[in-house]
PDB file as gemmi writes it, atoms N, CA and C in Angstrom:
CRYST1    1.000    1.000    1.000  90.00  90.00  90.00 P 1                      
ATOM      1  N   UNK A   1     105.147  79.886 110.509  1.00  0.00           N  
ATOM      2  CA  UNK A   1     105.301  78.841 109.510  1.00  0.00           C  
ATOM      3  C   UNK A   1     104.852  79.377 108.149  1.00  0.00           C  
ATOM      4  N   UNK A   2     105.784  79.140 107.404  1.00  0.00           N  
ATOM      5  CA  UNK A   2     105.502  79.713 105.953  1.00  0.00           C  
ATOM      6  C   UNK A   2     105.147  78.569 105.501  1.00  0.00           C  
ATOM      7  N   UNK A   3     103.382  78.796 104.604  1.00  0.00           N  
ATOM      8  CA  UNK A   3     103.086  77.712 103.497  1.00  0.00           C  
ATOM      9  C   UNK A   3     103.420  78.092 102.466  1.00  0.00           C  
ATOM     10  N   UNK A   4     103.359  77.262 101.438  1.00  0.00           N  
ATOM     11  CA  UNK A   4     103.526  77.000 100.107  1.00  0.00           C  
ATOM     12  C   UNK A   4     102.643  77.622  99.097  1.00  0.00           C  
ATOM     13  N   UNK A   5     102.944  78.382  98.519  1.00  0.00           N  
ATOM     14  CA  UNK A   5     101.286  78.906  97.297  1.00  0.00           C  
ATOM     15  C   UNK A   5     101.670  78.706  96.039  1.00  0.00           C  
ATOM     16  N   UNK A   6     101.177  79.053  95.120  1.00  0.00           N  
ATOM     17  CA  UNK A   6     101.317  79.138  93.624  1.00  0.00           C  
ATOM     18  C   UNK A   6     100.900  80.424  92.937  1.00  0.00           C  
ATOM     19  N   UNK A   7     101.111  80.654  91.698  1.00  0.00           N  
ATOM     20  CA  UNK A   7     100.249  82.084  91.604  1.00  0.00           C  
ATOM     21  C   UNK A   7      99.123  81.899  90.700  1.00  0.00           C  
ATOM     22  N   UNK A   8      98.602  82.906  90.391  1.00  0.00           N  
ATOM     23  CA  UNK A   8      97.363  82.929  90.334  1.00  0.00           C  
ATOM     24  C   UNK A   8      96.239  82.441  88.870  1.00  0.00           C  
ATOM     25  N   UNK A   9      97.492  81.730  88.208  1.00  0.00           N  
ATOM     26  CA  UNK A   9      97.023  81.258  87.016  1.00  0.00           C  
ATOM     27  C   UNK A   9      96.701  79.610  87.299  1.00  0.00           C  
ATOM     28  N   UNK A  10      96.900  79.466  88.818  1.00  0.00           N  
ATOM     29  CA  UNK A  10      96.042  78.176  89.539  1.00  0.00           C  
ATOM     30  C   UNK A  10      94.502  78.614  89.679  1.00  0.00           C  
ATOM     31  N   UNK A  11      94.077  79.542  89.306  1.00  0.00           N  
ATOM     32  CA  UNK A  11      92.049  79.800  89.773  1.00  0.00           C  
ATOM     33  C   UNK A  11      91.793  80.239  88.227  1.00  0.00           C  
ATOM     34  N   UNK A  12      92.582  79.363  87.294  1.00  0.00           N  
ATOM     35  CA  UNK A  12      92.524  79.665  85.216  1.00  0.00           C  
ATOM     36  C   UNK A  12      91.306  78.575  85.458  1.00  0.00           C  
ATOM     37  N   UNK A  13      91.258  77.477  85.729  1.00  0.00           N  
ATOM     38  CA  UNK A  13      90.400  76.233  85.422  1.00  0.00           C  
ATOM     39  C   UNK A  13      89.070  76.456  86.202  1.00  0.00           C  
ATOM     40  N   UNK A  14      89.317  77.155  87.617  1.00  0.00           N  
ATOM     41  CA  UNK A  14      88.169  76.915  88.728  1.00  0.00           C  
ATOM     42  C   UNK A  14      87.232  78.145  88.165  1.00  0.00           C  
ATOM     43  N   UNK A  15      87.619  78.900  87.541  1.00  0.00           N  
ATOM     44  CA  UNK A  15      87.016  80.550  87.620  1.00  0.00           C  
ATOM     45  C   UNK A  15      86.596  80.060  86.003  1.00  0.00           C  
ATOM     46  N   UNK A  16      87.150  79.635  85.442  1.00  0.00           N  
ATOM     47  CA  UNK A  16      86.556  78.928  84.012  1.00  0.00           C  
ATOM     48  C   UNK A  16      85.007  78.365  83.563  1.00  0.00           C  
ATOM     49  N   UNK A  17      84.645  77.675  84.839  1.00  0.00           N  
ATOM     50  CA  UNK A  17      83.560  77.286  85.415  1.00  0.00           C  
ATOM     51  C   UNK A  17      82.486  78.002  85.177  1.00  0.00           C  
ATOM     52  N   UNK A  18      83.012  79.068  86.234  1.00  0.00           N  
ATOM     53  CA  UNK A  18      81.785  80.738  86.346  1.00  0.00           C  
ATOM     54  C   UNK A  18      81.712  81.196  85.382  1.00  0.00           C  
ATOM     55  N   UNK A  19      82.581  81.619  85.007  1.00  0.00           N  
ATOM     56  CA  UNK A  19      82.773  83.044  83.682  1.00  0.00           C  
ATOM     57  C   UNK A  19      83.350  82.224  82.455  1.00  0.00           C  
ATOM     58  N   UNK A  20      82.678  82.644  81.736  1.00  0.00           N  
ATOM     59  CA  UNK A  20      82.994  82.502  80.410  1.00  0.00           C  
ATOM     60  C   UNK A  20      84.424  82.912  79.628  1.00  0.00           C  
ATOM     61  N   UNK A  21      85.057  83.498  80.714  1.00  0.00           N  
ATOM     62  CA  UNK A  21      86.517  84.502  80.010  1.00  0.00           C  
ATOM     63  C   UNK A  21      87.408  83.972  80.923  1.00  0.00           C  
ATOM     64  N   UNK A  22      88.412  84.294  80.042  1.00  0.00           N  
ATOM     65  CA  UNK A  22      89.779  83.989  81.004  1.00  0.00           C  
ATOM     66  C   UNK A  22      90.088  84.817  82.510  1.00  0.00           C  
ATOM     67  N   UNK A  23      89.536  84.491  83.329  1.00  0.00           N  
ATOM     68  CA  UNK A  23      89.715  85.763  84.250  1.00  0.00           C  
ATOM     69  C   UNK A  23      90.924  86.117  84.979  1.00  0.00           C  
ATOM     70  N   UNK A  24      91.678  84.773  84.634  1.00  0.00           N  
ATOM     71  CA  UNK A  24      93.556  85.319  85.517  1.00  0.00           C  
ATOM     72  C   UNK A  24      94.221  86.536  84.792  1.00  0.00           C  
ATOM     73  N   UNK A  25      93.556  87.176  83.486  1.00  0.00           N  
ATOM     74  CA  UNK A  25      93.637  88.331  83.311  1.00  0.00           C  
ATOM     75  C   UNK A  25      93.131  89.750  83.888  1.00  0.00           C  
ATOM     76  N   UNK A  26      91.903  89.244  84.123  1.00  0.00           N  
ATOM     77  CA  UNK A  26      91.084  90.210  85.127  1.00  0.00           C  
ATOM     78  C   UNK A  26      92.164  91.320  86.032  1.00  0.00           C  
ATOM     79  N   UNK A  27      91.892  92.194  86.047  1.00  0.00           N  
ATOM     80  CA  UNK A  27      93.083  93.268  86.804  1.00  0.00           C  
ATOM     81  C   UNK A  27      91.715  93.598  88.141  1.00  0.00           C  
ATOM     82  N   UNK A  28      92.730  92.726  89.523  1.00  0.00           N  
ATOM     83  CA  UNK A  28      91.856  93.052  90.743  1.00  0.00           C  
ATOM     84  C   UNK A  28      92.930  94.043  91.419  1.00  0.00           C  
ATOM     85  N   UNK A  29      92.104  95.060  92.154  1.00  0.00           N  
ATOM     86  CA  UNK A  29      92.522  95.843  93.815  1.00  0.00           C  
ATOM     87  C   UNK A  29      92.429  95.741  94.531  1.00  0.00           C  
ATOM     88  N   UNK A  30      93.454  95.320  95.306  1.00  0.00           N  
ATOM     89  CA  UNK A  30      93.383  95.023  96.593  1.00  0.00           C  
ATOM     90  C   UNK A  30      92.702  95.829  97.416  1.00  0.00           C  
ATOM     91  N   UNK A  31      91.633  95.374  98.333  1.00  0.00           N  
ATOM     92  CA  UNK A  31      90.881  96.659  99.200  1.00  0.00           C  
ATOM     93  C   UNK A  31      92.150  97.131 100.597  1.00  0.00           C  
ATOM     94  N   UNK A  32      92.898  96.006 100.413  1.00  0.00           N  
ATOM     95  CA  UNK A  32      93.691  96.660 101.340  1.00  0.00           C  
ATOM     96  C   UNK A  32      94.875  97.674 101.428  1.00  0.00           C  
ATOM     97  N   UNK A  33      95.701  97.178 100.408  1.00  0.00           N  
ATOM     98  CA  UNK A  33      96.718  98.261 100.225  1.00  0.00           C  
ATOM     99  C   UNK A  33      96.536  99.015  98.945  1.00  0.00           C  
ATOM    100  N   UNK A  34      95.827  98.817  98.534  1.00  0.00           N  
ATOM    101  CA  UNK A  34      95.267  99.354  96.787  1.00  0.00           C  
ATOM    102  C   UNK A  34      95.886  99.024  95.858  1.00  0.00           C  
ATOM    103  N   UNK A  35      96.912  97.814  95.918  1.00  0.00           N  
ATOM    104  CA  UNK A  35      97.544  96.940  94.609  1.00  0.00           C  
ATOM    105  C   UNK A  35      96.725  97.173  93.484  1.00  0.00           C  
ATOM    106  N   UNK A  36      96.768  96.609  92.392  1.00  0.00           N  
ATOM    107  CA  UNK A  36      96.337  96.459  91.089  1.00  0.00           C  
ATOM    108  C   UNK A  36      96.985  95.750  90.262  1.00  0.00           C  
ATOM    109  N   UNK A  37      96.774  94.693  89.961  1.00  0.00           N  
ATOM    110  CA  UNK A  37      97.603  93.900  88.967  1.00  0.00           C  
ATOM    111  C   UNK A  37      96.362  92.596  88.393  1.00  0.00           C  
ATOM    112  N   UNK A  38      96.771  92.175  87.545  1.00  0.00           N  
ATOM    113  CA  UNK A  38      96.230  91.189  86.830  1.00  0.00           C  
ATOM    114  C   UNK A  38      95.841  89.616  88.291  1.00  0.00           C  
ATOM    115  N   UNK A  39      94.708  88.949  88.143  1.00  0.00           N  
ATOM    116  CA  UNK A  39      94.461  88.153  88.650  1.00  0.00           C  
ATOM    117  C   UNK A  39      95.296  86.689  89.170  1.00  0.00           C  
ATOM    118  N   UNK A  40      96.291  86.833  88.197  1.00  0.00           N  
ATOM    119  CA  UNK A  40      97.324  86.049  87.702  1.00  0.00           C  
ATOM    120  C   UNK A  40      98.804  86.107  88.771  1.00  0.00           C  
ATOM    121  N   UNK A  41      98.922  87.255  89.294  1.00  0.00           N  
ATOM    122  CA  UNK A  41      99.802  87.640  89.944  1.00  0.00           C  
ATOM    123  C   UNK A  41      99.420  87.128  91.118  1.00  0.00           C  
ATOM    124  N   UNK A  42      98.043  87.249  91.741  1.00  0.00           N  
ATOM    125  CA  UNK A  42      97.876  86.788  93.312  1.00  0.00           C  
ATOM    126  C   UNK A  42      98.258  85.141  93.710  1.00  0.00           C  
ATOM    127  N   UNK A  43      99.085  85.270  94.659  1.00  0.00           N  
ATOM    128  CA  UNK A  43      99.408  84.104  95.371  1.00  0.00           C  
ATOM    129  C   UNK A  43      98.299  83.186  96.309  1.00  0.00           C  
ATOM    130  N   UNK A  44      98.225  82.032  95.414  1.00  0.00           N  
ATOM    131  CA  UNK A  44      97.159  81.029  95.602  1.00  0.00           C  
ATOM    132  C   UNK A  44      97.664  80.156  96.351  1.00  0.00           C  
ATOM    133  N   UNK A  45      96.826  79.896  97.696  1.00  0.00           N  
ATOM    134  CA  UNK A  45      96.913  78.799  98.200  1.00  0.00           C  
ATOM    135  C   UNK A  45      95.736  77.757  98.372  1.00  0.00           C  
ATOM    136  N   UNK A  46      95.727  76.912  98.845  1.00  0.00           N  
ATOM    137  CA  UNK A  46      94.986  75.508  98.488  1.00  0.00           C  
ATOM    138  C   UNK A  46      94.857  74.865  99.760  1.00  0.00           C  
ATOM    139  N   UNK A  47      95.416  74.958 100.508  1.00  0.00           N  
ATOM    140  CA  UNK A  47      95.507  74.191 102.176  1.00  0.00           C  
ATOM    141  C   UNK A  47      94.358  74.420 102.984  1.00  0.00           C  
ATOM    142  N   UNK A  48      93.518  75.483 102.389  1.00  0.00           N  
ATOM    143  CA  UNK A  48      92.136  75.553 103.412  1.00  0.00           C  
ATOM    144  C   UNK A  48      90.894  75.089 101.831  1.00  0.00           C  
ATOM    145  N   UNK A  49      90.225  74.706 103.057  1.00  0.00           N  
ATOM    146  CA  UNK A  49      88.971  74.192 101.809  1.00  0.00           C  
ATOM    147  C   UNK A  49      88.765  75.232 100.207  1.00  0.00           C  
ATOM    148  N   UNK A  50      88.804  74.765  99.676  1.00  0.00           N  
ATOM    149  CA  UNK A  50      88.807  75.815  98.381  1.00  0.00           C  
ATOM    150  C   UNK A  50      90.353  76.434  98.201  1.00  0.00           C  
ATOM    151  N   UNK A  51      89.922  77.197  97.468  1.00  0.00           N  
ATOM    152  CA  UNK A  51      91.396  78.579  97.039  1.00  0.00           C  
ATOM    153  C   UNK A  51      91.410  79.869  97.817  1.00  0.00           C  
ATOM    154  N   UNK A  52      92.217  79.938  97.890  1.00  0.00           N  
ATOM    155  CA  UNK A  52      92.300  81.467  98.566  1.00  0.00           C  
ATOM    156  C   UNK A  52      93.830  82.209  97.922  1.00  0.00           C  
ATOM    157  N   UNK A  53      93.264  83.434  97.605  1.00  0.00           N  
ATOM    158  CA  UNK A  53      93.807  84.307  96.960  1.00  0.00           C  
ATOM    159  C   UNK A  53      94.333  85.427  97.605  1.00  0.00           C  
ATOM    160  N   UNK A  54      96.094  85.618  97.693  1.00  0.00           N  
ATOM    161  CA  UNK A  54      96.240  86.545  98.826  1.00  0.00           C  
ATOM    162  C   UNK A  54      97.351  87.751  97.608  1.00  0.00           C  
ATOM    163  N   UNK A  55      97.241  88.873  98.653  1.00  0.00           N  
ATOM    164  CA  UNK A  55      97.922  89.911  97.789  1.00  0.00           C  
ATOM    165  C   UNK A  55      99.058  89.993  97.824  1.00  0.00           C  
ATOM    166  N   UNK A  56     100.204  90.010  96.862  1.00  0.00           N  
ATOM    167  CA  UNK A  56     101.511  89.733  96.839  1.00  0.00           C  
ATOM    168  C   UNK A  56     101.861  91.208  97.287  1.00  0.00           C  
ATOM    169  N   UNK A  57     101.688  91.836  97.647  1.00  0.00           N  
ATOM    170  CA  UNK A  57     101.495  93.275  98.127  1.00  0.00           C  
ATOM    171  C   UNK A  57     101.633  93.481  99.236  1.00  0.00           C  
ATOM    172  N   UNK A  58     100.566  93.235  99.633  1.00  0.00           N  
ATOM    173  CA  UNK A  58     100.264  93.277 101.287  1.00  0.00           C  
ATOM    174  C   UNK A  58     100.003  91.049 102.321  1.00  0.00           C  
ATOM    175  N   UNK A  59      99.605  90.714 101.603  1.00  0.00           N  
ATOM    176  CA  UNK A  59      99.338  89.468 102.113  1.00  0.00           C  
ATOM    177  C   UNK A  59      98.020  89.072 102.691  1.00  0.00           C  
ATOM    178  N   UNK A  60      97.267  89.761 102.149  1.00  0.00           N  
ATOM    179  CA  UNK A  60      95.231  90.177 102.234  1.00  0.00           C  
ATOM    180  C   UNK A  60      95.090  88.998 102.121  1.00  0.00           C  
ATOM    181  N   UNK A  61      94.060  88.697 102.071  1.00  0.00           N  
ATOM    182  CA  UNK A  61      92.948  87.973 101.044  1.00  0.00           C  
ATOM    183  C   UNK A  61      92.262  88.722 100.015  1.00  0.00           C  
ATOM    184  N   UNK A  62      92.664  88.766  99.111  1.00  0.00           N  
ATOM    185  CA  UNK A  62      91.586  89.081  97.751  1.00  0.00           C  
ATOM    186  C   UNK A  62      90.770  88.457  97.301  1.00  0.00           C  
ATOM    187  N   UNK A  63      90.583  87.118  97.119  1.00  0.00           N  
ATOM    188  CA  UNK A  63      89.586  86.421  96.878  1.00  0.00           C  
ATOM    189  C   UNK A  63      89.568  85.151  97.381  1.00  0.00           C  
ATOM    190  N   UNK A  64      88.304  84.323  97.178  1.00  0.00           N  
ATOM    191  CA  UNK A  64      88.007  83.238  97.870  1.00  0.00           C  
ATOM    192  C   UNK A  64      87.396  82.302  96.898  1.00  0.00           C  
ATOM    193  N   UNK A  65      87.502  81.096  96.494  1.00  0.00           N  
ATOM    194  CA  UNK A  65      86.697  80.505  95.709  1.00  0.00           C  
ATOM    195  C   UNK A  65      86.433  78.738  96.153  1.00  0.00           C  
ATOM    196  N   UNK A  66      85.390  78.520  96.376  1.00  0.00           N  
ATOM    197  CA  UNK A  66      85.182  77.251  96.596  1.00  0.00           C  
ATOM    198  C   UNK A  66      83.948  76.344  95.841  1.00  0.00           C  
ATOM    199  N   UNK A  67      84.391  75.518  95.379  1.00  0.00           N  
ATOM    200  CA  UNK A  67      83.396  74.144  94.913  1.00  0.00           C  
ATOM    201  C   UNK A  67      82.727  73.477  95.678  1.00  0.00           C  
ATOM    202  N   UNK A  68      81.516  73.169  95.299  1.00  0.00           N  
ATOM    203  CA  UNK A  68      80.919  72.306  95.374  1.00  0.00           C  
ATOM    204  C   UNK A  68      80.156  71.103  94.878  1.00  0.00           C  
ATOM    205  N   UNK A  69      79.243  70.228  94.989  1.00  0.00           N  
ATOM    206  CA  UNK A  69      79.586  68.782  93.853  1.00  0.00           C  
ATOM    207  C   UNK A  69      77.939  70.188  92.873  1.00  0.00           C  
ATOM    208  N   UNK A  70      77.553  71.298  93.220  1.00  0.00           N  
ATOM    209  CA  UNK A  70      76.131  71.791  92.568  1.00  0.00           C  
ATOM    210  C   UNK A  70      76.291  73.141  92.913  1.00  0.00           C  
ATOM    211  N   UNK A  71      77.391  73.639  92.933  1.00  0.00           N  
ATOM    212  CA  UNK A  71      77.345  75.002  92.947  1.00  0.00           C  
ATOM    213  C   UNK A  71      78.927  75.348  93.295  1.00  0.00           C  
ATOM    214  N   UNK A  72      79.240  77.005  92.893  1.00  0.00           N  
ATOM    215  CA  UNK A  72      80.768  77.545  93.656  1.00  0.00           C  
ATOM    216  C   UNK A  72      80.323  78.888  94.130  1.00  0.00           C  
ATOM    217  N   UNK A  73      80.862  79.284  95.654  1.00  0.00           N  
ATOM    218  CA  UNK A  73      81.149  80.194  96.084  1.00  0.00           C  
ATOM    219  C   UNK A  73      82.324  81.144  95.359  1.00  0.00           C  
ATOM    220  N   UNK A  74      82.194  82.395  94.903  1.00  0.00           N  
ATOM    221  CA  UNK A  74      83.342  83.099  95.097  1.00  0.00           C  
ATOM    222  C   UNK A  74      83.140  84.666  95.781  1.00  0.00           C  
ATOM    223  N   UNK A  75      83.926  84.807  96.508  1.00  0.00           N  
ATOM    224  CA  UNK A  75      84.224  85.918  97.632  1.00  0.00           C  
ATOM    225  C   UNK A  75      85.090  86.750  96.926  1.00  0.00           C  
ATOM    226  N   UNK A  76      84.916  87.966  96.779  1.00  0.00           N  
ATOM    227  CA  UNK A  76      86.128  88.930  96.792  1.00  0.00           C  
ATOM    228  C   UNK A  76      86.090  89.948  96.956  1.00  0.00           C  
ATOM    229  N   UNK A  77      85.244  90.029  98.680  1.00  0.00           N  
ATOM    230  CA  UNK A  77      85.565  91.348  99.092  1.00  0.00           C  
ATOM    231  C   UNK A  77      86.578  91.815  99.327  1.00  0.00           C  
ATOM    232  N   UNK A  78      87.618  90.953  99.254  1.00  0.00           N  
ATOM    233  CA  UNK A  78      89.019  92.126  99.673  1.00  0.00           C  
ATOM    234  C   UNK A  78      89.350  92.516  98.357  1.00  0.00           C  
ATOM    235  N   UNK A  79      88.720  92.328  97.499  1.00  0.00           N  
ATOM    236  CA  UNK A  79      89.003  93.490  96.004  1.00  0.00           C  
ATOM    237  C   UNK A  79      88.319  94.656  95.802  1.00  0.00           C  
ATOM    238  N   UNK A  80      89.009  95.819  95.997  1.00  0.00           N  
ATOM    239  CA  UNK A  80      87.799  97.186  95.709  1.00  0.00           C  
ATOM    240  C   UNK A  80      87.216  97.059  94.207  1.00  0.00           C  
ATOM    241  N   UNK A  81      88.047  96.255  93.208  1.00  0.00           N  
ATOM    242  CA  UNK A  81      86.774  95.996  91.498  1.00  0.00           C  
ATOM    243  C   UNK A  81      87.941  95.340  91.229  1.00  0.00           C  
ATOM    244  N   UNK A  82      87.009  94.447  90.400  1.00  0.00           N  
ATOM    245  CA  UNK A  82      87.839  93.767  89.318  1.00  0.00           C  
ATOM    246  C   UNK A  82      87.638  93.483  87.935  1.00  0.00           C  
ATOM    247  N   UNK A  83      87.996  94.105  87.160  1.00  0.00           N  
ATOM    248  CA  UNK A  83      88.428  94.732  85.790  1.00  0.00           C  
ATOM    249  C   UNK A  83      88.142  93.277  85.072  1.00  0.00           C  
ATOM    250  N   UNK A  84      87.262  93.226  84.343  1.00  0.00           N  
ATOM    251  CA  UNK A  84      87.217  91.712  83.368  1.00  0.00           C  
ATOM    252  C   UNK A  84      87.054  92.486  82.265  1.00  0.00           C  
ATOM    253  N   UNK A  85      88.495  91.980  81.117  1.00  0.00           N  
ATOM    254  CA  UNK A  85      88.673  91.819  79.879  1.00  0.00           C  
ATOM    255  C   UNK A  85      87.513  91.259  78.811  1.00  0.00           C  
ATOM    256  N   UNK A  86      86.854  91.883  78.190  1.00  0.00           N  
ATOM    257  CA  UNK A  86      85.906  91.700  77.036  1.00  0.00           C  
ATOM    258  C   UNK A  86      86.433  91.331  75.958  1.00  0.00           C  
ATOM    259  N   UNK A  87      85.751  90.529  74.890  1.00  0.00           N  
ATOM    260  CA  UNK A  87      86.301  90.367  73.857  1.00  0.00           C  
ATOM    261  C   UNK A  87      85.437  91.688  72.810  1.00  0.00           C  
ATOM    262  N   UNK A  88      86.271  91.616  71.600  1.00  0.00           N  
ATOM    263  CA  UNK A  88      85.455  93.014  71.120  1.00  0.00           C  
ATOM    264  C   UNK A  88      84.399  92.776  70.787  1.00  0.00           C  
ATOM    265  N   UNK A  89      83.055  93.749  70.594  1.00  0.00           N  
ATOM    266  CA  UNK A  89      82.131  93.776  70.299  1.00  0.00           C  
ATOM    267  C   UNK A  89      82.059  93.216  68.589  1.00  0.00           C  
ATOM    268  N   UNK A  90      81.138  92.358  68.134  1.00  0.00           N  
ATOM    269  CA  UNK A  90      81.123  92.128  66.679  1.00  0.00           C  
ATOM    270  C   UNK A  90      80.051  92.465  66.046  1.00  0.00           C  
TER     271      UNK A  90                                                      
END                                                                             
């Protein structure tokens, strides 16, 4: 059964939260097949508690992110790094 996802500029608002930066720019790697692409690209689904972030690549999990009403989990060991965009130094 194939579900439904979205991509990855659905975890723009939730990841907004944490980090101060836009992170659907963030360039993650997949630990599994060694993808690399912008945060934005991973296919988001929503059907299990929280988000889950899979690799349009391989079909991993790259990341994990979940709310709570006083805190958020985020998981992303299936990323070997993920590259967050700075604004310039002033």
């Amino acid at each position: 059964m194939a579900y439904e996802y979205v991509d990855g500029n659905a975890l723009a608002g939730p990841l907004l939260e944490v980090f101060a930066l836009d992170m659907t720019a963030a360039i993650e790697q997949c630990a599994s097949c060694g993808r690399a692409g912008p945060v934005a690209t991973l296919r988001v689904y929503s059907r299990a508690p929280g988000l889950v972030a899979r690799c349009p690549g391989c079909d991993e999990v790259v990341l994990r992110y979940l709310r709570g009403p006083a805190a958020a989990w985020l998981d992303v060991r299936g990323a070997v790094s993920l590259q967050i965009p700075l604004p310039p130094e002033t």
